[in-house]
C-alpha positions in Angstrom: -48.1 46.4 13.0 -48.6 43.4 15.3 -50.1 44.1 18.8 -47.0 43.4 20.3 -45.3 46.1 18.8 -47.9 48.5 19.1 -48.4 47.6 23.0 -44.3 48.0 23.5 -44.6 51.6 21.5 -47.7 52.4 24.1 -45.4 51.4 26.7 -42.6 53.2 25.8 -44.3 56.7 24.7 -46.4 56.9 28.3 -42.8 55.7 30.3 -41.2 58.7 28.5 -44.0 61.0 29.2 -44.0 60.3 33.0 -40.2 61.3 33.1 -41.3 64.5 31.6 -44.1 65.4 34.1 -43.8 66.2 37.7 -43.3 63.9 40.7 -46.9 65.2 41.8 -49.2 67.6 42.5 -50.4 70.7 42.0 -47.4 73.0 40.6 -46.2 75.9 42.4 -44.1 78.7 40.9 -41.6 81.2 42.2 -43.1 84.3 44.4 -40.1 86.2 44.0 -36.5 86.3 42.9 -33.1 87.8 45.1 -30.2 88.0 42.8 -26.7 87.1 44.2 -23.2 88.2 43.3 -22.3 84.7 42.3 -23.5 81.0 42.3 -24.3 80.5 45.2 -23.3 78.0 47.2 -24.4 78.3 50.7 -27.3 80.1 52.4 -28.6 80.9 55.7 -32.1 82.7 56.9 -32.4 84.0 60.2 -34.5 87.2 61.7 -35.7 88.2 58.6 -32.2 88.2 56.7 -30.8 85.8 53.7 -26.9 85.4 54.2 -25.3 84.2 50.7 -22.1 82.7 50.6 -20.6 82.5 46.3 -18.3 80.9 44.5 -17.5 84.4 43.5 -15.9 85.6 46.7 -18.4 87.7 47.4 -21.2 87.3 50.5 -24.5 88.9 49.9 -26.9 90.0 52.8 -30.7 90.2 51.8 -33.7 91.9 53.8 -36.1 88.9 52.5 -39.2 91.3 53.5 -38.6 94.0 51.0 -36.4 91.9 49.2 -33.3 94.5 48.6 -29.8 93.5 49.0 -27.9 95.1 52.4 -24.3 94.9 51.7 -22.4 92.7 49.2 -19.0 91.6 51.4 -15.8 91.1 49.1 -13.1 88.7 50.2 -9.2 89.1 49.0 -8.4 86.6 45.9 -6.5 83.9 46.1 -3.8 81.7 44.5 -4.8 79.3 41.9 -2.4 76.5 41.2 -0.3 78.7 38.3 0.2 81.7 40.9 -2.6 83.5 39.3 -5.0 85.7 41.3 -8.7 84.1 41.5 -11.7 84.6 44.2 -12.3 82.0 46.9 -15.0 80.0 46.8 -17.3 80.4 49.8 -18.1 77.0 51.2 -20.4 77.7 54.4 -21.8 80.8 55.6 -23.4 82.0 59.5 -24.7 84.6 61.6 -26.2 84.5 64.7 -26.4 88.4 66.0 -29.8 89.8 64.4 -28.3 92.2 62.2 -25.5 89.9 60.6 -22.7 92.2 61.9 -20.4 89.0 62.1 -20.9 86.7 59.3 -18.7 82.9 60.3 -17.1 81.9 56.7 -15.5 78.6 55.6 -13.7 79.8 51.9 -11.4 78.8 49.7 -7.4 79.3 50.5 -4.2 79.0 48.8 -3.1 75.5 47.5 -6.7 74.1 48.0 -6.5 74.7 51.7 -9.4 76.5 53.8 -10.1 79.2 56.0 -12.0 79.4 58.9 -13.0 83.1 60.0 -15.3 85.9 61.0 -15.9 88.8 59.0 -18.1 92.0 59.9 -19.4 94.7 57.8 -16.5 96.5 57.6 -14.5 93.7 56.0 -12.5 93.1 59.0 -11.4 89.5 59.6 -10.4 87.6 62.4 -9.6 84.5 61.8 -10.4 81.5 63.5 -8.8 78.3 62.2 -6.1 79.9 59.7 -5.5 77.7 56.4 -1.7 77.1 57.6 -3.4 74.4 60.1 -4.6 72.1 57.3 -7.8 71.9 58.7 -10.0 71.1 56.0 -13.1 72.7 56.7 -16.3 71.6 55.1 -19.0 73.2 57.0 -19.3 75.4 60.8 -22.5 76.8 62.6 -22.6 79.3 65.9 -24.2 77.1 68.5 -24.3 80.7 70.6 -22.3 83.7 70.6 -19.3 82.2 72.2 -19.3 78.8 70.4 -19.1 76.8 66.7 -19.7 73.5 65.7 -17.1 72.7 62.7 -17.4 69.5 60.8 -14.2 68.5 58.7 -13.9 67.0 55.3 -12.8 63.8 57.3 -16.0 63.4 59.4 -14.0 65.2 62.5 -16.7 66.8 64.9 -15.3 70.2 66.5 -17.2 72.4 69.3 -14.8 75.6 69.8 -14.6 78.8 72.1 -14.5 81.2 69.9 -13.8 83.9 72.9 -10.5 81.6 74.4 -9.8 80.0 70.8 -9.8 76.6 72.8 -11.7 73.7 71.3 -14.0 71.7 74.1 -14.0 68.8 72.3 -12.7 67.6 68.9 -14.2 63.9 68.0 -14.4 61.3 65.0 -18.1 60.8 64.3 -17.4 58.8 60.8 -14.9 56.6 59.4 -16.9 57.7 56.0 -16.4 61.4 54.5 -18.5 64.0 55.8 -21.1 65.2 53.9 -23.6 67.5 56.0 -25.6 68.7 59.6 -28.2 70.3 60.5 -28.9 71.5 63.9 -32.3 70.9 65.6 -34.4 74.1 66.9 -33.3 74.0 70.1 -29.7 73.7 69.1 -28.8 71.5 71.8 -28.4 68.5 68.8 -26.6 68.1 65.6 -28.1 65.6 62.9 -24.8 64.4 61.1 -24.9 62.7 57.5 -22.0 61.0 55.9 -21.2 59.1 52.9 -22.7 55.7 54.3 -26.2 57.0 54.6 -25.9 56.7 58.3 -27.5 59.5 60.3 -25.8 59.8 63.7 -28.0 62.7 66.2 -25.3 64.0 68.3 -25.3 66.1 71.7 -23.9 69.5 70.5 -22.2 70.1 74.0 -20.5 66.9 74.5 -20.1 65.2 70.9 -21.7 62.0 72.2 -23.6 60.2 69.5 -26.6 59.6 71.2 -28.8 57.7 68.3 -27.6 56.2 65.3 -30.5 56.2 62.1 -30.0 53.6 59.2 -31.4 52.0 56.5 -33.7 55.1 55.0 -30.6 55.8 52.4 -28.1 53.1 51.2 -25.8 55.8 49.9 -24.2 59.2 50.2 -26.6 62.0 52.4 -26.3 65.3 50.6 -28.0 67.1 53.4 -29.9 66.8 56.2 -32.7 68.8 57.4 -33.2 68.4 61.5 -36.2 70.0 63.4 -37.6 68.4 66.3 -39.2 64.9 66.6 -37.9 64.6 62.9 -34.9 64.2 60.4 -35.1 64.4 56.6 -32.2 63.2 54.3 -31.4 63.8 51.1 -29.8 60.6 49.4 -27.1 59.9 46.1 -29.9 56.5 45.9 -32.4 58.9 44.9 -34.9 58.8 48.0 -35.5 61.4 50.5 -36.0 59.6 53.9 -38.4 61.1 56.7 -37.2 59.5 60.2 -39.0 59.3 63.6 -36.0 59.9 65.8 -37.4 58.2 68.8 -39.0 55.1 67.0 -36.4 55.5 64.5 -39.0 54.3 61.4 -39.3 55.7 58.4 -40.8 57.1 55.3 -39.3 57.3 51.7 -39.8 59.1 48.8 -38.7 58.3 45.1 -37.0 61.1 43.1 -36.4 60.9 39.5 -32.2 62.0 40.1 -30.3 62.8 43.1 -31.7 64.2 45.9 -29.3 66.8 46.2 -31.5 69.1 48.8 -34.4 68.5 51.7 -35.7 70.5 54.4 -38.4 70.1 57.3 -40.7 73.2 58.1 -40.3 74.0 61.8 -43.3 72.5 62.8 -42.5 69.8 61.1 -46.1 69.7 59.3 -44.3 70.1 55.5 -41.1 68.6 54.3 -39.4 69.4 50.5 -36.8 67.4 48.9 -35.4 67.7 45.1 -37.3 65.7 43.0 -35.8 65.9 39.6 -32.4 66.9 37.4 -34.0 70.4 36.7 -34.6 71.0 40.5 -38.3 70.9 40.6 -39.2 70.5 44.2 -41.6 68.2 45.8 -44.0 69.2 48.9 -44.9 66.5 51.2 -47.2 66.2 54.1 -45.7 64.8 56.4 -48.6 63.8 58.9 -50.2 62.2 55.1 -47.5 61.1 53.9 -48.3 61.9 51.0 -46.8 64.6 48.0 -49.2 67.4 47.5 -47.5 70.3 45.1 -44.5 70.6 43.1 -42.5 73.6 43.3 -41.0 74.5 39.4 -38.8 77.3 38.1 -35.4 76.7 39.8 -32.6 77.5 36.9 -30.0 75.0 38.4 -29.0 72.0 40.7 -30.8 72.7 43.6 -28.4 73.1 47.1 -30.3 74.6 49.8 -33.9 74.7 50.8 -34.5 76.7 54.0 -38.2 76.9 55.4 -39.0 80.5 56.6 -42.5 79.3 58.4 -45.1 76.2 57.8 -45.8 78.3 54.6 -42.6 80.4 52.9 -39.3 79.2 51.8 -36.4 80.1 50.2 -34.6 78.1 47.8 -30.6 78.4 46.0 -28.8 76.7 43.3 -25.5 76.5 41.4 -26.5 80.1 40.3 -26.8 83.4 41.2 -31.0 83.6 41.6 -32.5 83.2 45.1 -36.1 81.6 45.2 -39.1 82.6 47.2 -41.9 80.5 47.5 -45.4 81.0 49.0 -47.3 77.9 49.7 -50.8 77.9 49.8 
């Protein structure tokens, strides 16, 4: 064989094997498993409790200490296009109370429509934006008790009074479809991603865009992961993007597929984006800039990475099995 050939074999057998390894680092495997009702497809943490939204109609509450499920909330089927019954899909799921006694849903509705409403223990309902209004939800958060931030498919930016069922203010962020936001700690500001890659940081109370970030993604934003001083994206280019909101620099970091999912600790000391088509994980330290551990055993496309503390998380994809991760 000539020493071209071999040298182009060499090349092509070590390429191949990089593909197969992870990103980098040290890797890290599950700590612990919660099992959902259905794929899930949203997921919130908040005093100790995992909120589960399914494509199965169902909601799942989780005590993430001892790791038993609380209650398993069933919502009324649906209509599918041939009149057929069928459970909505649950697109977005809240709490803000510290016993989840009023879970905020966005779901499915009749003719592809959606539904904006609250629903408690008990399985009573009281709806908020009703699907009749054509509204088409894509994703709402409490702000506080008395108010939600809801986000349309169409990039329309809603801050409503949940009490007097009056909106403040309802405003166009993005000529582009919306994709995701992610409120800061202090919930005071909204990090907003759309299909241009743009990330406009908004001021929850007013809807003013007060600082537009570019250039980090060149694509779609999947999500958004907002904590203080600092935004990560998750990008259709394949990059996860670090920014500096005041400086407005930043870092990126090469996946091997879309970045469908990325997260910021609260402290902001660890940062976690998708890394690959099997939903491997990759840790980053942020104040290194630099990828330290992989995080390998989710089943499905990754969707949702939520940092507990600067050392736990919790992790869902387009299946029923939660994740738990320890770091070390």
């Amino acid at each position: 064989m000539k020493n071209s050939s071999v040298k182009a074999l060499i090349y092509f057998l070590i390429s191949n094997l990089l593909i197969l390894l992870p990103l980098s680092g040290t890797e890290i495997h599950p700590a612990g498993q919660l099992k959902a009702s259905g794929n899930v497809v949203d997921m919130v943490y908040k005093n100790g409790l995992i909120v589960a939204g399914t494509d199965a109609g169902k909601i799942d509450i989780f005590h993430l200490n001892n790791r038993k499920k609380v209650i398993t909330l069933t919502l009324k089927p649906i209509e599918d296009f041939y009149g057929d019954p069928m459970p909505p899909k649950v697109f977005s799921v809240d709490f803000i109370d510290e016993k989840a006694n009023d879970i905020l849903v966005v779901s499915e509705a009749n003719a592809g429509k959606r539904n904006l409403f609250l629903i408690n223990k008990k399985n009573i309902i009281v709806e908020i934006i009703p699907a009749d209004e054509s509204l088409f939800v894509r994703k709402a958060r409490f702000i506080n008790k008395e108010n939600l931030l809801i986000a349309t498919m169409s990039s329309e930016l809603i801050l409503k009074n949940i009490l007097t069922q009056k909106n403040i203010y309802s405003t166009q962020i993005s000529q582009s479809l919306f994709s995701d936001f992610d409120l800061d700690n202090s919930y005071l500001k909204a990090a907003v991603s759309s299909e241009s890659g743009e990330i406009d940081i908004i001021d929850v109370y007013n809807g003013n865009i007060l600082k537009t970030l570019k250039n980090g993604n060149l694509d779609n934003v999947y999500k958004t992961g907002f904590s203080k001083t600092k935004i990560i994206t998750a990008g259709q280019d394949r990059k996860a993007a670090i920014y500096d909101i005041a400086s407005g620099n930043f870092d990126t970091y090469d996946s091997q597929f879309l970045v469908y999912a990325a997260n910021l600790s609260p402290k902001e000391t660890i940062a976690v984006f998708s890394s690959n088509e099997n939903g491997d994980m990759a840790i980053i330290d942020v104040k290194r800039k630099k990828i330290t551990h992989t995080l390998v055993g989710q089943e499905s496309m990754l969707n949702t990475i939520i940092f507990v503390d600067e050392k736990n998380l919790v992790s869902s994809s387009d299946d029923p099995n939660i994740k738990i991760w320890s770091l070390p």
